[in-house]
C-alpha positions in Angstrom: 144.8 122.6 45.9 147.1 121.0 48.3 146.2 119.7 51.1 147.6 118.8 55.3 145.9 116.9 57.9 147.0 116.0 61.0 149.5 113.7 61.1 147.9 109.9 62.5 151.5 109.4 64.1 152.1 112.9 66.0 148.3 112.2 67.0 148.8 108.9 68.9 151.8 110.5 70.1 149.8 113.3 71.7 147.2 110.8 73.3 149.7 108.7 74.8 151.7 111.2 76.2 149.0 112.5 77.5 147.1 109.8 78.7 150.1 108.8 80.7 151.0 112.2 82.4 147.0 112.5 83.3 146.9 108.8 84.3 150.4 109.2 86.3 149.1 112.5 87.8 146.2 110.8 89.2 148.3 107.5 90.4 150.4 110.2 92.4 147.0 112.1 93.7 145.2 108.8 95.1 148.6 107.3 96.5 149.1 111.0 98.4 145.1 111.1 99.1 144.2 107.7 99.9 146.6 105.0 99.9 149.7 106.1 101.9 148.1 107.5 104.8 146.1 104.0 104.9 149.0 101.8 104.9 150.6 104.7 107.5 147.7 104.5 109.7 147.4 100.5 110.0 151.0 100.0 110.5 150.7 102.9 112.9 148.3 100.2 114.8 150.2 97.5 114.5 153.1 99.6 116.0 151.5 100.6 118.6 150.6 97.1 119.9 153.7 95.8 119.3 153.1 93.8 115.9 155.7 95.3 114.1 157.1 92.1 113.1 153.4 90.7 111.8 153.8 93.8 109.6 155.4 91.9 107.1 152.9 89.3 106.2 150.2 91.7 106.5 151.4 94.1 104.2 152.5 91.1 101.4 149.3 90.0 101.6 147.4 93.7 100.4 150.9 94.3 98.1 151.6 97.1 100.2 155.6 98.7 101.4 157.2 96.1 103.8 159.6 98.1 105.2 159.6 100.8 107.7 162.4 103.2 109.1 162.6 105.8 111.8 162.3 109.5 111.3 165.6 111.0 112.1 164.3 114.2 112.9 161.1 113.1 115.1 162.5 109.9 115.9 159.3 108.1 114.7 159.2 104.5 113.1 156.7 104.8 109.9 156.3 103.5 106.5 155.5 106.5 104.6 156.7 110.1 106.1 154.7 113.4 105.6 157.4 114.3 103.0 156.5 111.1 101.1 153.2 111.8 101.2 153.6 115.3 99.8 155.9 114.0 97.6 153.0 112.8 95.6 150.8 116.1 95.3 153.8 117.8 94.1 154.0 115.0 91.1 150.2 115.2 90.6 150.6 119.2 90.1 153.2 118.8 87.8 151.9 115.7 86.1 148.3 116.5 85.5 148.7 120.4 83.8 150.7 118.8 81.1 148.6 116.0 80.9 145.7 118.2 80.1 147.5 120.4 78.5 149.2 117.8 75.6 145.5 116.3 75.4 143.9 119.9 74.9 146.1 120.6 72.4 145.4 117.2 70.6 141.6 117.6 70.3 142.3 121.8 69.1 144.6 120.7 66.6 142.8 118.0 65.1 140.2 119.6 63.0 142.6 121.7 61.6 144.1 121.9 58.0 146.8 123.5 56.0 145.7 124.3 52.9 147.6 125.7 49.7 145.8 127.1 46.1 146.7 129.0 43.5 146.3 132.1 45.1 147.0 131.6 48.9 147.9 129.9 52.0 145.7 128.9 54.3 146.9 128.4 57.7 145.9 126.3 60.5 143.7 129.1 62.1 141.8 129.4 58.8 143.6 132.6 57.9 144.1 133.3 54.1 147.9 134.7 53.6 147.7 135.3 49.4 151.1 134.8 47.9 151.7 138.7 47.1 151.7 139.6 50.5 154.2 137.2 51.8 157.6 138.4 52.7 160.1 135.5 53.0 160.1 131.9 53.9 162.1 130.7 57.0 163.4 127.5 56.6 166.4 127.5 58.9 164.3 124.6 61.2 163.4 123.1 58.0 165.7 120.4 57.7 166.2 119.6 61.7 162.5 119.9 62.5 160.2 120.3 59.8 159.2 123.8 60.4 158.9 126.5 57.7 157.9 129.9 58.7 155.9 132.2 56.8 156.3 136.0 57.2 153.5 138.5 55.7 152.2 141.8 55.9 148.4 142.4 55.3 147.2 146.0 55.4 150.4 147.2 57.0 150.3 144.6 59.5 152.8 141.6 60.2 151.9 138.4 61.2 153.6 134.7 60.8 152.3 131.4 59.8 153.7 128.1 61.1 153.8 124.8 58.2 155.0 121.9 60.4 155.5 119.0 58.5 155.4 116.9 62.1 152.3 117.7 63.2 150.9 118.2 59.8 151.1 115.1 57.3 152.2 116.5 53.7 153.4 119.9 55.2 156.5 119.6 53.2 153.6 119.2 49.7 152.2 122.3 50.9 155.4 124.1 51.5 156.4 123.4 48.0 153.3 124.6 46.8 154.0 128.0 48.5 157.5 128.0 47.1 156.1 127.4 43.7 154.6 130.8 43.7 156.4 133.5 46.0 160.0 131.6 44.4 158.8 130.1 41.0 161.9 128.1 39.3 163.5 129.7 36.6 162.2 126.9 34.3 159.0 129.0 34.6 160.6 131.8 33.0 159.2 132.0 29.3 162.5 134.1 28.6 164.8 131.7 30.4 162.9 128.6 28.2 163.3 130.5 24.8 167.0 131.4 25.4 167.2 127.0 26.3 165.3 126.4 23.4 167.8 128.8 21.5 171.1 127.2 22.8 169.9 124.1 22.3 
């Protein structure tokens, strides 16, 4: 029998990726939440009794945004603008689905196999394709992206089943094992070996 796992390198791939959308998402969330309207409301103060220029210092010393500008539209001098502030939410909504998403799809995917025997395949959601009821093997992404698909019919019924040799370490062992029943070479021919033998 041969054997996929998921591949270590695709994994840490995954967790980073998702790791840094999630951690980026919530950056963006506590900034819009928390942190700008803070540093808008204290230099809001320190406007307002004419400290502006204090501002500077101030805000070095907490590593906050030195410099303020005025609102062309409401005329308004401020460090961080309601814009900028939803800025940040609209980051966070876009940052943290993927984030979950890539890191969702790491812990499914992990458990998982592709497995090949003499009989069958057996895909990554534990179906069992046998070899006589596969149709044809699409390897057009094969070579580009390491994806092989596998069409069937069971019972009348169609289905597919994905071999990616990315996300799957020893796909491409697997795949050969499938092509080594639905295409056997001709050296497994006994006919085609006798007439060798013959001519040799």
């Amino acid at each position: 029998m041969t054997e996929a796992k998921v591949s270590v390198s695709w994994a840490v791939r995954m967790l980073i990726a998702g790791a840094a959308f999630v951690g980026f998402g919530c950056w963006s969330l506590y900034d819009g939440k928390i942190k700008y309207p803070k540093v808008e409301q204290t230099f809001q103060q320190y406007h307002e009794a004419g400290r502006s220029e204090e501002w500077v210092a101030f805000a070095g010393e907490k590593g906050w945004k030195k410099e303020w500008k005025k609102n062309p539209q409401t005329g308004q001098t401020q460090i961080y603008s309601e814009w900028d502030i939803r800025t940040q939410f609209i980051m966070a909504a876009i940052c943290l689905p993927i984030g979950f998403f890539t890191l969702t799809r790491l812990i499914l995917t992990l458990p998982r196999t592709l497995r090949a025997d003499e009989e069958a395949l057996h895909g990554t959601d534990g179906r069992r394709i046998p070899y006589r009821d596969m149709v044809d093997i699409d390897k057009r992404k094969w070579d580009r992206k390491g994806i092989a698909v596998v069409r069937y019919e069971i019972d009348g019924r169609r289905g597919k089943a994905k071999i990616d040799d990315w996300i799957f370490k020893d796909g491409a062992a697997v795949l050969a094992e499938v092509e080594r029943h639905v295409n056997p070479p001709a050296d497994d021919d006994p006919e085609a070996s006798a007439l060798q033998e013959t001519n040799a």
